[in-house]
N, C-alpha and C positions, 0 to 999 in steps of 0.2 A: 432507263438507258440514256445515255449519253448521246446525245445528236453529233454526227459527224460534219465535216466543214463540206457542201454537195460539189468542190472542185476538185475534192481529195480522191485519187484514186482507189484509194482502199476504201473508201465510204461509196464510189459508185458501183463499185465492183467489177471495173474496166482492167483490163487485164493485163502485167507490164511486157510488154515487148524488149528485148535483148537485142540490139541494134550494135553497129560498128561505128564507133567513133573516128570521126575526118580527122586527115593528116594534119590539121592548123589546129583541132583543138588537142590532138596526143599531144602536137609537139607545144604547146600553151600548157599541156598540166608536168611536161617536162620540164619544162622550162623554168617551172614553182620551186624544184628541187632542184636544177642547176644555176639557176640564174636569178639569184636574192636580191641581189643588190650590184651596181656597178664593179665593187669589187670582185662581185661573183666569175663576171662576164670575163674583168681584166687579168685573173687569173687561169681564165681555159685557157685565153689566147697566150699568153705568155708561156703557157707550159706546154703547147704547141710546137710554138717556137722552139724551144729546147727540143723538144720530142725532135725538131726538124731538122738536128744538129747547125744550128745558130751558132755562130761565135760572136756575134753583136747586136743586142735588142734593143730597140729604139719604142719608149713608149709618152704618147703625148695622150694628155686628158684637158678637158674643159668640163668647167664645175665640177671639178672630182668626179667626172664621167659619168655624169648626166646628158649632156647636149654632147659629149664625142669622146670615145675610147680609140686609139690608133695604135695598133700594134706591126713596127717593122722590126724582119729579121733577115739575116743573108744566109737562112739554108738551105735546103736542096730544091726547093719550090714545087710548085703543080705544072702539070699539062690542064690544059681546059678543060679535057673528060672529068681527069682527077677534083677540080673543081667544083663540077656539075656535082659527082657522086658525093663530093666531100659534106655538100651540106643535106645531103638525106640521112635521114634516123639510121644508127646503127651500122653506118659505114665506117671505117676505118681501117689504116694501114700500121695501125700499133698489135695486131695481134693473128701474125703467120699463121698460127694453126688455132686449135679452142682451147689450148692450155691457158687458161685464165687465170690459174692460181700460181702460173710462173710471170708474171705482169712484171719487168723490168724497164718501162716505160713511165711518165707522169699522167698521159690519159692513155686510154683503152677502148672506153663506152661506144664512141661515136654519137653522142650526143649534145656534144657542148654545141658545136657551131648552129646544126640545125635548132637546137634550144634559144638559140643568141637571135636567127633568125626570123623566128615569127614573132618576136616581142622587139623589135629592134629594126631599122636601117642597115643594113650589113652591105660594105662593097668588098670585094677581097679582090686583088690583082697578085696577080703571082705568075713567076716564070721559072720554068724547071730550067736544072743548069746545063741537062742536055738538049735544051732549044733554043733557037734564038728570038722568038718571040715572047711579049706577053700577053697573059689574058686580065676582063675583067669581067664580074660576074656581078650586078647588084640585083639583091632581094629583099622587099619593103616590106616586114609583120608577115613574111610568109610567102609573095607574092614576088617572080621575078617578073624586077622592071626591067635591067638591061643587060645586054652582054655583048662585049666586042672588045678588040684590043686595047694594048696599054702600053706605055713607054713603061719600062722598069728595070732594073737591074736585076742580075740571078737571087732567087729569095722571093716574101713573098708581105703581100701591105692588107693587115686587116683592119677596117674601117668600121664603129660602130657608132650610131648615129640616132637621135631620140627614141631610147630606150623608153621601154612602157611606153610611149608617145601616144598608140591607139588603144593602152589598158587603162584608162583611168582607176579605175580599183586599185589595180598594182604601182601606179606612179603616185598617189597618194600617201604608199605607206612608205616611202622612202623616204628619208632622214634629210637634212641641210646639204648644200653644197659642200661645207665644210667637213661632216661628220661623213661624206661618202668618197672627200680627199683622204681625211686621216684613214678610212679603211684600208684606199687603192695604195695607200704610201704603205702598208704594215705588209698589205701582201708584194711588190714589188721587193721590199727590202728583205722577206723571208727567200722568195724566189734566189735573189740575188746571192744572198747567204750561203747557198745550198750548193751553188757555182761557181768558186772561185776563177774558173778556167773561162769565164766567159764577160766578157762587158755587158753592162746596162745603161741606159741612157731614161730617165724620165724627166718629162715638162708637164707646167701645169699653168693651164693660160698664158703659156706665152713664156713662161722662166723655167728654167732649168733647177731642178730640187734637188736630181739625184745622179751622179755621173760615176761609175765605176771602171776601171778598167782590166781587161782579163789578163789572164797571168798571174794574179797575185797570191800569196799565200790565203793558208783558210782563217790563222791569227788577224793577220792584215786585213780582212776583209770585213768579220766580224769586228773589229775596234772600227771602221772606218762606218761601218753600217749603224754600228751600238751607239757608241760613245769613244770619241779618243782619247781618254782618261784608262778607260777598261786596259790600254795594251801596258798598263806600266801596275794594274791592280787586279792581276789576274794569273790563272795558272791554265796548263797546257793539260788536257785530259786525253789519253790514248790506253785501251786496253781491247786486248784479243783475250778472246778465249771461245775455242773451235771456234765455226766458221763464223763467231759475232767478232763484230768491231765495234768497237764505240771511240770518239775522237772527239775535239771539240775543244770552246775557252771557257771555262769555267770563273768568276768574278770571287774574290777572297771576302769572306763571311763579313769582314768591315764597309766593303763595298756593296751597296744593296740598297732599293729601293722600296717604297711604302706598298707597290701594286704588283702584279706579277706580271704586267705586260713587256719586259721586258726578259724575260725567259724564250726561246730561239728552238724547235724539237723536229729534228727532221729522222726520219725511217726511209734508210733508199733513198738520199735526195729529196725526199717526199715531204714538203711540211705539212705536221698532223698538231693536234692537240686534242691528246689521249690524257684521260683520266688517273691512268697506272704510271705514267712518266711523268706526270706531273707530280703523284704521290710519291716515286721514288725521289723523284729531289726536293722535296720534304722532309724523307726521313732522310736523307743524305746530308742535308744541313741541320736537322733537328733543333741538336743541341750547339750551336752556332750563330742562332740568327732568334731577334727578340720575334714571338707567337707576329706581332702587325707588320713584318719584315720579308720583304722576299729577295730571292737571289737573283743576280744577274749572270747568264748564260746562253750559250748556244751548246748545243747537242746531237750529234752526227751519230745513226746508229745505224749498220750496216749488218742485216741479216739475209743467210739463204731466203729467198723469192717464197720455196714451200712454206717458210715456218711462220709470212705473217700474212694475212688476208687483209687487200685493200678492198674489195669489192663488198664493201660495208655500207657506206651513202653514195649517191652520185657525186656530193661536194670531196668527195676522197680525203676530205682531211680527216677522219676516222680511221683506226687498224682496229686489229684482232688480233692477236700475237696466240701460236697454238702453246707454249711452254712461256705464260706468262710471269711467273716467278722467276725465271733464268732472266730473265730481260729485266726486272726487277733489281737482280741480285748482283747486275753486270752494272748497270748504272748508278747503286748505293755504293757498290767496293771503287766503282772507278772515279768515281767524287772524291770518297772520301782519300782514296791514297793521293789524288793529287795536289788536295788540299792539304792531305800532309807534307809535300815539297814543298808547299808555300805556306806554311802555318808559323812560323816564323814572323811573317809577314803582315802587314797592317794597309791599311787603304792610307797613306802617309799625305795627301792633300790636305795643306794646312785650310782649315773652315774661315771661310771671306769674313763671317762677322767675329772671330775669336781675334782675327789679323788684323781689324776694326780697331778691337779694344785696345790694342796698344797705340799710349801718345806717346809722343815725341814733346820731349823740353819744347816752352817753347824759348824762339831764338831773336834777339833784339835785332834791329834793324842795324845794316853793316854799315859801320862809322868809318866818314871820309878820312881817318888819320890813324894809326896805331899808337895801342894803348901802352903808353908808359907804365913802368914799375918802379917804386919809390922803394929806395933800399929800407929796409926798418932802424931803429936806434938801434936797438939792442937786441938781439936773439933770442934772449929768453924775457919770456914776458910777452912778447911783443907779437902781432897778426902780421902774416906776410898779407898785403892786400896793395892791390892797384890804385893807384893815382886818381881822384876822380876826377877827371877833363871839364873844361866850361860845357853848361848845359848837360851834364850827367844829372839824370835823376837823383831826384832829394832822395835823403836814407828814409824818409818812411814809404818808399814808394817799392814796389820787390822785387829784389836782385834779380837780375836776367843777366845769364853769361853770353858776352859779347862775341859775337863773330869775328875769328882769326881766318888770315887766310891759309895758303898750303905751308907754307915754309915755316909760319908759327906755330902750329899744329905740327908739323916735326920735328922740330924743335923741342918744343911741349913733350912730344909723345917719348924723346931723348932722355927727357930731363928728370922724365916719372920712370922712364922703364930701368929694369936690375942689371945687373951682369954676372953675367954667368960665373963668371970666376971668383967672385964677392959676395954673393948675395943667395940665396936660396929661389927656388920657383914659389910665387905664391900659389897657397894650399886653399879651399873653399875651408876648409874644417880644421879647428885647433887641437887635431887627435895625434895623440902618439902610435906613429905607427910600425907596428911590430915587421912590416915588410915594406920592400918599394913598390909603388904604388905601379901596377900592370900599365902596359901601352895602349891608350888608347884603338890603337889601329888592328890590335890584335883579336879583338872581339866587334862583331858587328853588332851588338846594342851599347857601344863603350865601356865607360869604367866610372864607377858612381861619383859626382864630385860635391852630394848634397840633397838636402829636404827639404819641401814647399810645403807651407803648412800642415807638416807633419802626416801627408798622404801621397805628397808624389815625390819621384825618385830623381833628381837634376842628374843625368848622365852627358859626358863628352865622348862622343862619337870620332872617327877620323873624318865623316865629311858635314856633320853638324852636330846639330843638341838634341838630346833622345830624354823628353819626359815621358814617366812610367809612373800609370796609375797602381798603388802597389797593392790596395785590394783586389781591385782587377787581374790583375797579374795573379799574384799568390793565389785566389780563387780557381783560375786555368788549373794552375801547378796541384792545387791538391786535389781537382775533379781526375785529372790525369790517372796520378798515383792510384784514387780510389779503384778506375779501371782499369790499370793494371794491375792490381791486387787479386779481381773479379776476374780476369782473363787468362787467368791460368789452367792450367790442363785440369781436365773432370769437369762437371758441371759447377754453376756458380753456389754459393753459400744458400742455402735451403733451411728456412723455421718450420718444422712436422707441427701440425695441429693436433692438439692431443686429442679433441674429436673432429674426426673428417666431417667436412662439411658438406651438407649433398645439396645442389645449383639445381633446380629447377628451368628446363628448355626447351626449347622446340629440336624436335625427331635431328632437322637438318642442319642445327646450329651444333648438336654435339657428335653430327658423322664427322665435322669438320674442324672439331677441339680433339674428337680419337685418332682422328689422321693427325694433327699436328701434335700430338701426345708429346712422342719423344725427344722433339725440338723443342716444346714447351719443357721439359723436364729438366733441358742443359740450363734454362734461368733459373732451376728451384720451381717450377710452379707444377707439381704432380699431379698426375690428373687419372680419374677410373671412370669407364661407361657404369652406370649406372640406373641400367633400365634401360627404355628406348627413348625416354624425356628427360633425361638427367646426368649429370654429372658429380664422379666425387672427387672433392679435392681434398687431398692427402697433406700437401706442403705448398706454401708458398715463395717467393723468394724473400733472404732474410734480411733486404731492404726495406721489401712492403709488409715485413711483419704483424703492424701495427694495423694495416690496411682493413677493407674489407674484402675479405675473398670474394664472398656475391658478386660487389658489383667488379673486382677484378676479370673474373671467370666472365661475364655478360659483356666486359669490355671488349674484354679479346674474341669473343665469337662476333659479335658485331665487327670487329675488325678483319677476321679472315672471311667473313660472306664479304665486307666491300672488296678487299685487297687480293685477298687469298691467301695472307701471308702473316704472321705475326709480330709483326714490328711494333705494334702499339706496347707490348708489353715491355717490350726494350724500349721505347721512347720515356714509360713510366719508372724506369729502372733509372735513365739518364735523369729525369727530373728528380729524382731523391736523391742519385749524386749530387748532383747541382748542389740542391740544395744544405747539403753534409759539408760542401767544401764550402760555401759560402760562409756557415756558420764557422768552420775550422780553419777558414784564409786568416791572414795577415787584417787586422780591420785599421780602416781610416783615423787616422789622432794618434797612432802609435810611433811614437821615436826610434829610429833605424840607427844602427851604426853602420859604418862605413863596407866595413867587410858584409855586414848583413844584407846590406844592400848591392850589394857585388856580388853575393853567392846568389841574390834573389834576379840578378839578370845574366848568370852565368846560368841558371836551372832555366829559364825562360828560353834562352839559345838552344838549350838539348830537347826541348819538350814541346810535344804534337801541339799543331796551333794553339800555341801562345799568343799570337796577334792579336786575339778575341777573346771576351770573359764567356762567361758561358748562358751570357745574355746578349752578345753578340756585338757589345760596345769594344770596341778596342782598347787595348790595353797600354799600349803605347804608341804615341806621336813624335814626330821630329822634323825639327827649324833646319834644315839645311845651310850650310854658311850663307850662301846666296837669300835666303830669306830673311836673316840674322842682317845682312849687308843693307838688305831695301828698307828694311825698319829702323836705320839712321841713317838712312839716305846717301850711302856710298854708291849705290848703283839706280 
């Protein structure tokens, strides 16, 4: 036998007592769960605020809200009662009756502040706007120190003050000053996102990082919160259907960066970061954005109160959607249509080191005198060339054209330029051409006027130069085609196995391949119960012909237990387009004609985002005259 440790109570055989845990340590193991980290703290109080109908929140931090979180707001404020009860467990005025699952609030619980409380300094001064005094209330790790009046305006000042201070344990596992700024900044700026209608104000030691003002649109808010680049490389998302909304800015498949933190997901005003919403704008961008690529967005999603359960974590930024595939299916269609209004479109910021590479001649130093022209002997035979002045450099030394000033240089620009009534327009290309050549202005990618090393396309735009990667491009143009070949009425093209193949599974992977049967079956992939551990498949689609069913069939049940829904198998459909049109595009080294190249960016203007190949590189850039002007130094 095994000797037991004689302090252990199961070894002495002392028997456990069932006791009631004190109000400081419930509200200490509550506190685990609401109150992580600084940022934890800075968002109850901030949603508070709102809960409090604020119209302007002032929030100030020291060391990223380690030594002091301060949240002011001008809403409807406390009485001193309301005060006292506000920081007891489980008080609150966010929830009239016990209808819990109609929560149209940002908190509910009645746990944040007393959680804030016993792990924290906590003052709070508030005046209700039907008094005219204020109060203040301060409670040290649980204990109240003081309480008595307050100078304050209507609204209401939360004060928090060395957190963890008496947890050592707990104050230990907190991260840098720095890494619990960058948090408190991620959640003000979601906050902020979610409210257009309301100002924010944040400092941090002493300087002002974030100032918003209310009123503003929801595009406006999110570019100013995002990036101000996003309001000029981005499209408007807005779709109903019954009582959902979905709204929001959505960033064009060129635009996008290497992490996903800048994706934006609010439910109800509510920021969450759910696992299914993240998956839907995924598949939503799929085939659009290179596999190490994520997109930039914000996302407003407005459902009945019944249909989605926040009361998931204390930290609420978790749901539960009861009809998750519709919520799914709202967010992949309303990407994707809005990305086809902007699919045209390309992130068109010229790249700072591409803008680099271009030099400029260089220019000799501007001579005290103008340069004489020596007429020639004779015409023919003979170099038109300048006079060389005393102290012009020797001829083995190399030519640098001299600086004219304005009046020589128009002059010059006079003497070279045609006339119209004499002369023809110069052509890029010595082709005979069967028609006049289109207007520029007519077409917003121009009108081809040439090829760069026999892969990109030199187009003239009406307000700059439009080069066009032309594999890129023709790669779009023929994934297109292929899906719209595939998206015609009846299910898609289907290869019959001449013997069915039987999938071996588990009981609850194939209840969830015979539910999605029939949906499986509009891609070609036929499917039979076979047994209570098995599946047979009949036909696959006659893209993945070639494939393995096996692990096709295994894919996709692994994909409806995570999602619930079968998208993987369309996402595997998109990569073998891809892949079809890549091989069957236009490839790089091949010689365009003129017209070819003009049919190839008239197809580009008709056809669902073209902007991006279907790696998610864009397909064409463009020098605006103004960037054309800086790069010789006109402007």
């Amino acid at each position: 036998m095994t000797a037991s440790s004689p302090s252990s109570p199961a070894s002495s055989g002392a028997p456990r007592v069932i006791r009631r845990l004190p109000d400081t340590l419930i509200n200490r193991i509550a506190a685990g769960e609401v109150v992580e980290r600084p940022a934890s703290a800075l968002k109850e109080l901030v949603e508070n605020a709102i809960d409090a109908g604020a119209s302007q929140i002032s929030v100030r931090l020291g060391e990223g809200g380690l030594s002091l979180i301060e949240v002011t707001d001008d809403g409807c404020g406390m009485r001193p009662d309301e005060i006292a009860l506000a920081l007891e467990r489980h008080a609150t005025s966010k929830l009239p009756d016990e209808a819990i699952e109609l929560v149209e609030t940002l908190g509910f619980r009645g746990e944040a502040l007393p959680s804030i409380a016993s792990v924290a300094r906590v003052t709070i001064e508030s005046r209700s706007r039907a008094t005219d005094e204020a109060w203040r209330r301060v409670v040290d790790h649980g204990a109240l120190a003081s309480e008595g009046p307050a100078a304050l305006p209507p609204g209401t000042r939360v004060r928090v003050e060395d957190l963890f201070g008496k947890i050592p344990a707990r104050r230990k596992f907190l991260r840098s000053a720095r890494s619990e700024w960058a948090a408190s900044l991620d959640v003000v700026r979601r906050l902020a996102m979610a409210r257009p209608d309301l100002g924010f104000t944040l400092e941090h030691d002493g300087r002002r990082a974030l100032h918003v003002q209310p009123g503003q649109t929801l595009a406006a808010r999110v570019a100013q919160l995002v990036a101000r680049e996003l309001a000029d490389n981005a499209v408007t998302v807005d779709l109903e259907r019954d009582a959902y909304h979905l709204m929001g800015v959505a960033g064009l498949p060129t635009y996008n960066r290497g992490v996903a933190d800048h994706q934006y997901l609010f439910v109800n005003g509510r920021p969450v970061k759910d696992r299914l919403l993240m998956g839907a704008v995924r598949g939503a961008y799929a085939d659009m954005l290179a596999r190490d690529r994520h997109a930039v967005l914000a996302l407003f999603l407005q459902v009945p109160a019944e249909e989605v359960d926040v009361n998931v974590h204390p930290a609420k930024t978790e749901v539960r959607f009861r009809d998750s595939a519709l919520v799914r299916g709202i967010i992949v269609t309303g990407l994707r249509q809005a990305l086809a209004t902007g699919d045209r479109r390309s992130a068109q910021t010229p790249d700072a080191g591409a803008m680099k590479a271009w030099q400029s001649e260089p220019i000799a130093p501007a001579a005290p005198f103008s340069v004489p022209y020596s007429a020639p002997e004779t015409m023919q035979g003979s170099i038109f060339a300048p006079a060389r002045p005393a102290g012009w450099p020797s001829s083995s030394a190399p030519w640098q054209p001299p600086r004219v000033n304005e009046a020589d240089r128009k002059a010059s620009d006079a003497w070279r330029g045609y006339e119209a009534g004499l002369m023809a327009p110069p052509v890029a290309r010595a082709e005979p051409a069967s028609e006049p050549a289109p207007e520029a202005a007519q077409h917003p990618l121009g009108v081809a006027r040439g090829q760069v090393a026999k892969t990109y396309i030199v187009a003239e735009a009406s307000d700059g130069l439009v080069i066009v990667d032309q594999h890129a491009a023709h790669e779009r143009l023929v994934l297109e085609r292929l899906r719209a070949a595939g998206a015609g009425e009846g299910a898609a093209p289907a290869q019959a196995l001449l013997l069915p193949e039987v999938v071996d599974l588990d009981e609850p992977s194939c209840d969830r391949l015979e539910d999605a049967a029939p949906r499986l079956a509009t891609f070609g992939l036929a499917l039979e119960r076979f047994g209570p551990a098995a599946m047979l498949v009949r036909s696959v689609p006659a893209a993945l012909a070639k494939g393995d069913p096996q692990a096709l069939v295994r894919d996709v049940a692994d994909d409806l237990a995570k999602h619930g829904d079968a998208l993987l198998l369309g996402e595997k459909l998109d990569l073998v387009l891809a892949t079809m049109a890549c091989h069957g595009s236009v490839r790089a080294g091949r010689v365009l004609s003129v017209p070819e190249m003009n049919a190839l960016l008239r197809e580009m203007e008709a056809t669902p985002r073209s902007g991006q190949c279907n790696h998610g590189r864009p397909t064409w850039v463009k020098l605006a005259h103004g960037d054309i002007e800086k790069l010789f130094g006109r402007k």
